[in-house]
C-alpha positions as CSV (number, residue, x, y, z in Angstrom):
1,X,-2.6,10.7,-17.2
2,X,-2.4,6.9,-17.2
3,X,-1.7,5.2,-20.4
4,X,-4.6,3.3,-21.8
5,X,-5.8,2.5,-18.4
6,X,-9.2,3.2,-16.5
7,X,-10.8,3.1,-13.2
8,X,-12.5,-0.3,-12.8
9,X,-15.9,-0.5,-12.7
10,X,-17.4,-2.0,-9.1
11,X,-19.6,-4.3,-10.6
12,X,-17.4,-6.2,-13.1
13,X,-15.3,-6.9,-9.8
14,X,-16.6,-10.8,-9.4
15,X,-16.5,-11.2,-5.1
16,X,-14.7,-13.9,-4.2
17,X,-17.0,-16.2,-1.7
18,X,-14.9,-16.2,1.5
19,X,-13.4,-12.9,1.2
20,X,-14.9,-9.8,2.9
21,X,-13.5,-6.1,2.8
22,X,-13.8,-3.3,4.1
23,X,-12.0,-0.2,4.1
24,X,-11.8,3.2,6.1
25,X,-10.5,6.8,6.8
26,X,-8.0,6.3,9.7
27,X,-6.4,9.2,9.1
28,X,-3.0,8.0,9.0
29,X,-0.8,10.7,7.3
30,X,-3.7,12.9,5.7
31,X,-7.4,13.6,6.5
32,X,-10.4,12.8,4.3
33,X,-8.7,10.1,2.3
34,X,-10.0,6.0,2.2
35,X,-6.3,4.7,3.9
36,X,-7.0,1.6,5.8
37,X,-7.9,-1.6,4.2
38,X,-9.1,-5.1,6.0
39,X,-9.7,-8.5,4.3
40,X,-11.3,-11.1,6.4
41,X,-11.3,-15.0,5.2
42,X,-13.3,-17.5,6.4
43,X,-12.1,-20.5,8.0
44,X,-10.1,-22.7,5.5
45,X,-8.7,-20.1,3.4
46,X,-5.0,-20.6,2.0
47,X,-2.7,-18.2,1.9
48,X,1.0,-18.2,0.1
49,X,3.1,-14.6,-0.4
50,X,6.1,-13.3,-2.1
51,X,8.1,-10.0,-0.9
52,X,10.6,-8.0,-1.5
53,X,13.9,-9.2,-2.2
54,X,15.2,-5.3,-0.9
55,X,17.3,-6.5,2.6
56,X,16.0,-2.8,4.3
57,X,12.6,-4.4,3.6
58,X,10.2,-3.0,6.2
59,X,8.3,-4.1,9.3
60,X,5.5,-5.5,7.8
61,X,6.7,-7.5,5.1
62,X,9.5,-9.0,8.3
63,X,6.0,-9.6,10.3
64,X,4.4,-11.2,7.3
65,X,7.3,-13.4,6.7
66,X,7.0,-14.6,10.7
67,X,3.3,-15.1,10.3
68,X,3.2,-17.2,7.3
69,X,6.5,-19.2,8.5
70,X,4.9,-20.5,11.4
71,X,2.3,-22.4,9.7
72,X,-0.9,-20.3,11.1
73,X,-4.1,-20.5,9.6
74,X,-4.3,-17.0,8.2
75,X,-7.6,-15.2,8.7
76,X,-7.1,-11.4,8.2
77,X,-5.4,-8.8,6.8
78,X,-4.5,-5.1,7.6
79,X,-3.3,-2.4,5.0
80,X,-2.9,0.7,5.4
81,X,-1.0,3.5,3.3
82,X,0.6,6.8,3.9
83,X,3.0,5.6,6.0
84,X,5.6,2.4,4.9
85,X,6.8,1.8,8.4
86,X,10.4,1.5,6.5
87,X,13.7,1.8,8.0
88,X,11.6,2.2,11.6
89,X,14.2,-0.4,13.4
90,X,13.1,-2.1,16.4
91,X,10.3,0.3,17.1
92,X,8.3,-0.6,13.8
93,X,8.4,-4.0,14.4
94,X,6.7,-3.6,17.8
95,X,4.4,-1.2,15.9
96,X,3.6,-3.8,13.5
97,X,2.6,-6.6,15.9
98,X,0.6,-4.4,17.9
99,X,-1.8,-3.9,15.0
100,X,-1.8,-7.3,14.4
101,X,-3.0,-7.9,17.8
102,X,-5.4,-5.1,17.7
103,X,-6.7,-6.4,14.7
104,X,-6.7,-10.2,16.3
105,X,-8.2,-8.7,19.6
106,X,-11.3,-7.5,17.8
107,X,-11.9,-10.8,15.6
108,X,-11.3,-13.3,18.5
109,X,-7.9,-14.4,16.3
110,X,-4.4,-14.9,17.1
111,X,-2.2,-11.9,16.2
112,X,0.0,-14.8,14.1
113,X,-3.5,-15.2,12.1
114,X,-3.1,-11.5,11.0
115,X,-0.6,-10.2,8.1
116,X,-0.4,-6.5,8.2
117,X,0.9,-4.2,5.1
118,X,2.2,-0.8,5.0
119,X,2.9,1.3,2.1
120,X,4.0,5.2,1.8
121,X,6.8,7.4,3.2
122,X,9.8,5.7,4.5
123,X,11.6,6.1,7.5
124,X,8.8,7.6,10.0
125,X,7.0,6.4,12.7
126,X,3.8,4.2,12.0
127,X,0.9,6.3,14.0
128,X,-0.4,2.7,15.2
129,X,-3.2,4.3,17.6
130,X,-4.9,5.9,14.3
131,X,-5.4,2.5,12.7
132,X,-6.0,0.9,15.8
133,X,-9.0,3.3,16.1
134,X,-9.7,3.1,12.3
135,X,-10.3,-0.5,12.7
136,X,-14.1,-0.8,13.9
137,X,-14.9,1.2,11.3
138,X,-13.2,-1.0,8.7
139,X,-14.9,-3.7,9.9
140,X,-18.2,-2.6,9.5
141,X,-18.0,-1.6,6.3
142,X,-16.5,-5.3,5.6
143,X,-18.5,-6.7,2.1
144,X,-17.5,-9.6,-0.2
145,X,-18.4,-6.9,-3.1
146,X,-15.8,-3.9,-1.8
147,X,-12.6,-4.6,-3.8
148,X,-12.9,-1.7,-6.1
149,X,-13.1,0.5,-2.7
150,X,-10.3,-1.7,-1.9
151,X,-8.3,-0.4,-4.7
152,X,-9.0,2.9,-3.7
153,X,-7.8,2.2,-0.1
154,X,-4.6,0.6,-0.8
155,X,-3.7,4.0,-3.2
156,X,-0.5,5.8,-2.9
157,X,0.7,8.4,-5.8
158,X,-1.3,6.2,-8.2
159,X,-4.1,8.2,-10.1
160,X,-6.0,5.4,-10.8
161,X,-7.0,2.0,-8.9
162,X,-5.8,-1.1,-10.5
163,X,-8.2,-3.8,-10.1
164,X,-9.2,-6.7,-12.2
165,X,-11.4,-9.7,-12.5
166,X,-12.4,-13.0,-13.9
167,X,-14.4,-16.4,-14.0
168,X,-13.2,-19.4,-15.5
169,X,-15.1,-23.0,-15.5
170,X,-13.3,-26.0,-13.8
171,X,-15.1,-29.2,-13.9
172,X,-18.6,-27.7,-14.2
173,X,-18.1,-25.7,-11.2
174,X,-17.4,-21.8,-11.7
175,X,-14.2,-20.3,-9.9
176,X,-14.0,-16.7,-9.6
177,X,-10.3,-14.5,-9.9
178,X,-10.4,-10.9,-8.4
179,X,-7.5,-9.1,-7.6
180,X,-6.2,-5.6,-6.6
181,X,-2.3,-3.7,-6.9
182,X,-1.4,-0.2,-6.2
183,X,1.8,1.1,-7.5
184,X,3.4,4.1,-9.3
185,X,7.0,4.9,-8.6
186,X,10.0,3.2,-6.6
187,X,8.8,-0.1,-9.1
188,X,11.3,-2.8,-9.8
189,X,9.9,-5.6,-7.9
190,X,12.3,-8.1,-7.4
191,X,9.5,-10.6,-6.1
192,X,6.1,-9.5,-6.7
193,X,4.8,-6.1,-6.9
194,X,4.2,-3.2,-4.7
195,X,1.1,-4.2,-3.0
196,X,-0.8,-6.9,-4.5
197,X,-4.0,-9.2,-3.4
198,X,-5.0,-11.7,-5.8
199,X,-8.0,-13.8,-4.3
200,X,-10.3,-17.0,-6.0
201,X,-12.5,-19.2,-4.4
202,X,-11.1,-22.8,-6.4
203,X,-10.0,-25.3,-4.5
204,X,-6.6,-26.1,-4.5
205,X,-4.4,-28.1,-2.1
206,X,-2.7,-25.7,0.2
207,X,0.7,-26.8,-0.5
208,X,0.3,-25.7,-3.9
209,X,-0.1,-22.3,-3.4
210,X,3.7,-21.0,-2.5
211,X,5.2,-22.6,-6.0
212,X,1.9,-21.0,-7.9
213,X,2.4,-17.4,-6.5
214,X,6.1,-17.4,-6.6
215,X,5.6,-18.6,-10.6
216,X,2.7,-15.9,-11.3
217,X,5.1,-13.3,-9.4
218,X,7.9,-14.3,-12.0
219,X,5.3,-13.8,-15.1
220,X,3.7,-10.7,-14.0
221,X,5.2,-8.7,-11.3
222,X,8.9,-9.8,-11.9
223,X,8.8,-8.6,-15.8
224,X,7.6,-5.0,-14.9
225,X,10.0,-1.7,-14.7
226,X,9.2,1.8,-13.9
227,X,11.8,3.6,-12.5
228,X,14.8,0.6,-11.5
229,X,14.5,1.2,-7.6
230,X,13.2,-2.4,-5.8
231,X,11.0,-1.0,-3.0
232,X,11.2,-1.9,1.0
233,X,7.6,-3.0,1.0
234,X,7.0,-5.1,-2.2
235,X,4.3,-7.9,-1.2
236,X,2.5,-9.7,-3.7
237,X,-0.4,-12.2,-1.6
238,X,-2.6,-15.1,-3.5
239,X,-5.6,-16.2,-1.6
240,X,-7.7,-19.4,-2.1
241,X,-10.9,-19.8,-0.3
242,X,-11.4,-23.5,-1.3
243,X,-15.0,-22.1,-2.0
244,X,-16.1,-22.8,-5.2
245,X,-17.4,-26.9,-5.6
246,X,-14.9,-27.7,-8.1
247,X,-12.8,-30.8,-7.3
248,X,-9.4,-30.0,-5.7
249,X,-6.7,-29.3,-7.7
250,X,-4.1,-30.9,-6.5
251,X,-1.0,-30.5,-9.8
252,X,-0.3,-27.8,-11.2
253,X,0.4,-29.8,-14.2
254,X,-3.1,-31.5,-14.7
255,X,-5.5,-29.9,-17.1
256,X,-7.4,-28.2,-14.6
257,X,-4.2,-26.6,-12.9
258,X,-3.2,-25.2,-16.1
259,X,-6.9,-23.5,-16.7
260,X,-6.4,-22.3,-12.9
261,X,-3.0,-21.0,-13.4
262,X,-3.6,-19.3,-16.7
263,X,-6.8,-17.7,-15.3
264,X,-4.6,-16.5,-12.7
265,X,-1.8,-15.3,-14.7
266,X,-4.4,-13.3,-16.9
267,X,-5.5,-11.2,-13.7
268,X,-2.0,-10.9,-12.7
269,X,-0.2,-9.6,-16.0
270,X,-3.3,-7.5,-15.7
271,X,-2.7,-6.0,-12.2
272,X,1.2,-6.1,-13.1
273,X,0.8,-3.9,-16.6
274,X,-1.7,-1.6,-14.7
275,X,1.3,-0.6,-12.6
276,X,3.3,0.7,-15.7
277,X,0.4,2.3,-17.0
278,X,0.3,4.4,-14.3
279,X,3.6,4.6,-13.8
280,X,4.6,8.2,-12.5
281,X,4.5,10.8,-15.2
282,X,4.4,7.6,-17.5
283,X,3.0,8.6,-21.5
284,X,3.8,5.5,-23.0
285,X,3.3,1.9,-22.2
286,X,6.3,-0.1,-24.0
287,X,6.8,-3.6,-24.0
288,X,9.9,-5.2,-24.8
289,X,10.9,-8.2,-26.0
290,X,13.8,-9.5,-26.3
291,X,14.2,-13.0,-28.4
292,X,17.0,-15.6,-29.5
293,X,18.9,-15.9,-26.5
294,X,20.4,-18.9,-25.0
295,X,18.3,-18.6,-22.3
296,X,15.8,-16.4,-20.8
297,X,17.9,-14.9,-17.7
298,X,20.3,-13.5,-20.2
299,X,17.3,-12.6,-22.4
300,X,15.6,-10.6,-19.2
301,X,19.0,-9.2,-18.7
302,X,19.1,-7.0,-21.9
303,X,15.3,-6.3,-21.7
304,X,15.6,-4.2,-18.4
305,X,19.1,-3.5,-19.9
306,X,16.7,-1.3,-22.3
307,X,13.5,-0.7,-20.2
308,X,15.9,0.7,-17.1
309,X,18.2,3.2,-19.4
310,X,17.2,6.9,-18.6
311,X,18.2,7.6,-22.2
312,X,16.5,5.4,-23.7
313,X,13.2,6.4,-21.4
314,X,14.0,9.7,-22.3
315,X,13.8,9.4,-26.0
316,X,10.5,7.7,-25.7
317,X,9.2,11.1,-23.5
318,X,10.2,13.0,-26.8
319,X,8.9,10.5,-29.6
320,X,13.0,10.5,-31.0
321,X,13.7,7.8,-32.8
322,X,17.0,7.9,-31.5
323,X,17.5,4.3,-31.5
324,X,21.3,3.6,-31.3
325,X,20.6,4.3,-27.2
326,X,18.8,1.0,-27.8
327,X,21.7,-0.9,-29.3
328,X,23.8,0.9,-26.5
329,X,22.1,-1.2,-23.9
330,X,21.9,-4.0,-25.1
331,X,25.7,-4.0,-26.0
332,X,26.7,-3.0,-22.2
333,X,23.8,-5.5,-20.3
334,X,26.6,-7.8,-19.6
335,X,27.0,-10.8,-22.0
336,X,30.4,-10.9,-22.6
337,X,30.5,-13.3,-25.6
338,X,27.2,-11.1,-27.7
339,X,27.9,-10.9,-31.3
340,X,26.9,-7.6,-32.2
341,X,26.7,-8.9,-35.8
342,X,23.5,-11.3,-35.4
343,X,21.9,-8.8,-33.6
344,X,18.5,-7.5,-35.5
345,X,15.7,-4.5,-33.9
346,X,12.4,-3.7,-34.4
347,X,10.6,-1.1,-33.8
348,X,7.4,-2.4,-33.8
349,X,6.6,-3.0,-37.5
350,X,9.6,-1.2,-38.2
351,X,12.8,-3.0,-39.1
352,X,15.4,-0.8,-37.4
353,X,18.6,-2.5,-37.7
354,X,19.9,-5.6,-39.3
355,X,23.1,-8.1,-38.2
356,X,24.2,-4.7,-36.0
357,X,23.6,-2.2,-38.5
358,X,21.4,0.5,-39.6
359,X,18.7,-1.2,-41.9
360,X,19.0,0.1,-45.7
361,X,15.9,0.5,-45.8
362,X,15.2,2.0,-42.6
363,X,13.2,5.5,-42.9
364,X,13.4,8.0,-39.9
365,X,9.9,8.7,-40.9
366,X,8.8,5.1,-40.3
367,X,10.8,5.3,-36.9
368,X,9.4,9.0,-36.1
369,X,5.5,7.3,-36.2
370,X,6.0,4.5,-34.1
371,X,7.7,6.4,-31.4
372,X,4.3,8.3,-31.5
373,X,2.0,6.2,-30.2
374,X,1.3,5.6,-26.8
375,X,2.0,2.4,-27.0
376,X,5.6,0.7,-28.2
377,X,7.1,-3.0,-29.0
378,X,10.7,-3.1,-28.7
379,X,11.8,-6.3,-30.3
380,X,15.4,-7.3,-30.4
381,X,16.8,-10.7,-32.0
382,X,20.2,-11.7,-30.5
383,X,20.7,-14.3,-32.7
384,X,22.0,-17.1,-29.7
385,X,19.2,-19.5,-29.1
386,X,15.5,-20.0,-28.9
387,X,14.7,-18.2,-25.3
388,X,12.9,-15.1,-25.7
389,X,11.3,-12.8,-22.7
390,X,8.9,-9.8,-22.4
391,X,9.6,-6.8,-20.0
392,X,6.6,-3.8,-19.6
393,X,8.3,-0.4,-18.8
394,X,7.0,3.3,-19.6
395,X,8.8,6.7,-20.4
396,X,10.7,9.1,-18.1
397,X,8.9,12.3,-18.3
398,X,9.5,15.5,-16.8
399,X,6.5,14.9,-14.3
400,X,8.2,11.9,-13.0
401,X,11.0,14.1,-11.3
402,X,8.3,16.3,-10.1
403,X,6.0,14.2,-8.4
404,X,9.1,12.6,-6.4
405,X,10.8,16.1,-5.8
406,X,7.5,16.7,-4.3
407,X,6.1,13.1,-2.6
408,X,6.2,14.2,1.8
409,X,5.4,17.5,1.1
């Protein structure tokens, strides 16, 4: 079961004027499940993405990179799941563009206009003709109120779908946020996140939107850790309609860039934490934060040091406070010149050790009831500087093997 996480509700999703969905049964790997997804923008819509950093990164996110390179006005996109047209050579690309252009056919468009996103089982062949004839339906069902099916639609081995929404005020005019990520296992984006469409109607000058989704990848999608493994697919896409009345933005350092990007951020940590939550056989939803490092790529260095160790997920599984596995990683993260004696951990409340060592007056007990709950602060002081970062991981449970002993069948 997901860790402090529900299923949105379809009505708290704010539509996003400019921005129509719709999504459909194509029947690409299983029958009877929602497995295509289509956005539609209307004319003037920005678009900026991130992907994966993986260099086997699949079809799609190659055709995506193409499409947005060449400076076209973007206009649609295509997802589907149950198949990540991964590791397909020369014969997924070609499988790619062609639903592009079936896509493109159908809207009067240009297939460069069209991004198109996969996500599922690796290595086989996309069944193109199956979304190809999904695609009518798709598009009639198109609403600016579907991204809760959306959610659904763009599903994998989650258990839940991960959407999130908000309204914010910028210069008397009212901006609406809504976005969508799916994501379970194979999670250590190295970009972005799995799949992820964050949408607002603000205006914003286009050339702002690249720097603004690379930075809210960074925050959100970039500080997030299941299971280690950086998938082929990863695509995180911000949208702007340029919609919504306000005046332009056009800094991201003026007051009203800073209301839009912390709006923004909100949804995206949001979308981002959702991921862990549902992480694959996750219980526990842990956050750690690493402080008092000389600066914060060493300090996000030991954090996934921690949040990536199998022994130290492990322990979590089994609420053991067995806490030198902590220490452990943090010692072998790679800082050469770290002096274990300025080193302090907490354990939320809990006061673990002190300048290296075991706390006096450290209790198991005390350690025993945090590593309870389902929901954990790591904290550790390095004692170097004033840089600090936060990474969001889970636990490694016995359902996590499962589930991906068990993913094609």
């Amino acid at each position: 079961m997901p860790v402090n996480l529900s299923a949105p509700v379809a009505q708290d999703l704010h539509p996003v004027a400019g921005v129509r969905i719709g999504v459909a049964e194509a029947g690409v790997r299983k029958a009877g499940r929602k497995d295509l997804t289509v956005f539609l923008l209307d004319e003037g819509a920005s678009v900026a993405g991130v992907f994966t950093q993986n260099r086997f990164c699949a079809a799609p996110v190659q055709v995506c990179r193409e499409h947005l390179a060449s400076g076209s006005a973007i206009r649609a996109m295509v997802v589907n799941t149950g198949n990540a047209n991964a590791g397909t050579g020369a014969d997924g690309l070609a499988r790619a563009r062609a639903t592009c252009r079936a896509l493109a056919e159908q809207l009067g468009l240009q297939p460069a206009q069209v991004l198109p996103f996969s996500t599922g089982v690796i290595m086989e062949q996309l069944p193109v003709e199956r979304i190809q004839a999904g695609l009518p339906a798709a598009l009639a069902d198109a609403q600016p109120q579907h991204w809760a099916r959306a959610a659904e639609g763009i599903m994998t081995t989650d258990t839940l779908p991960k959407a999130f929404s908000t309204q914010l005020q910028i210069g008397g005019a009212t901006v609406s946020i809504t976005g969508i990520s799916k994501g379970a296992g194979m999670i250590r984006p190295n970009m972005a996140t799995m799949l992820g469409f964050l949408a607002t109607d603000a205006c914003i000058a286009p050339e702002l939107l690249q720097p603004l989704v690379r930075e809210l990848a960074d925050q959100s999608f970039n500080r997030v850790t299941i299971d280690g493994d950086t998938s082929t697919n990863d695509s995180f896409v911000l949208m702007a309609t340029q919609r919504a009345g306000n005046a332009p933005v056009t800094s991201l350092d003026s007051e009203q860039g800073h209301q839009l990007k912390a709006a923004l951020l909100q949804v995206a940590q949001q979308l981002a934490q959702a991921i862990v939550r549902d992480g694959e056989g996750a219980t526990k939803f842990i956050t750690v934060r690493v402080e008092g490092g000389r600066t914060g790529e060493e300090c996000r260095q030991v954090a996934y040091a921690i949040a990536h160790s199998p022994l130290v997920k492990t322990a979590f599984f089994a609420s053991d406070p067995n806490l030198g596995r902590i220490l452990a990683a943090v010692g072998y993260a790679g800082i050469q010149d770290l002096d274990q004696a300025l080193i302090d951990l907490y354990l939320d409340d809990v006061h673990v050790a002190v300048q290296g060592g075991r706390n006096p007056a450290y209790r198991e007990e005390d350690g025993q009831r945090v590593m309870q709950q389902s929901e954990i602060t790591v904290r550790v002081v390095l004692g170097r500087g004033e840089a600090a970062e936060t990474v969001w991981t889970c636990d490694l449970s016995h359902d996590y093997v499962t589930i991906n002993a068990d993913y094609r069948s």
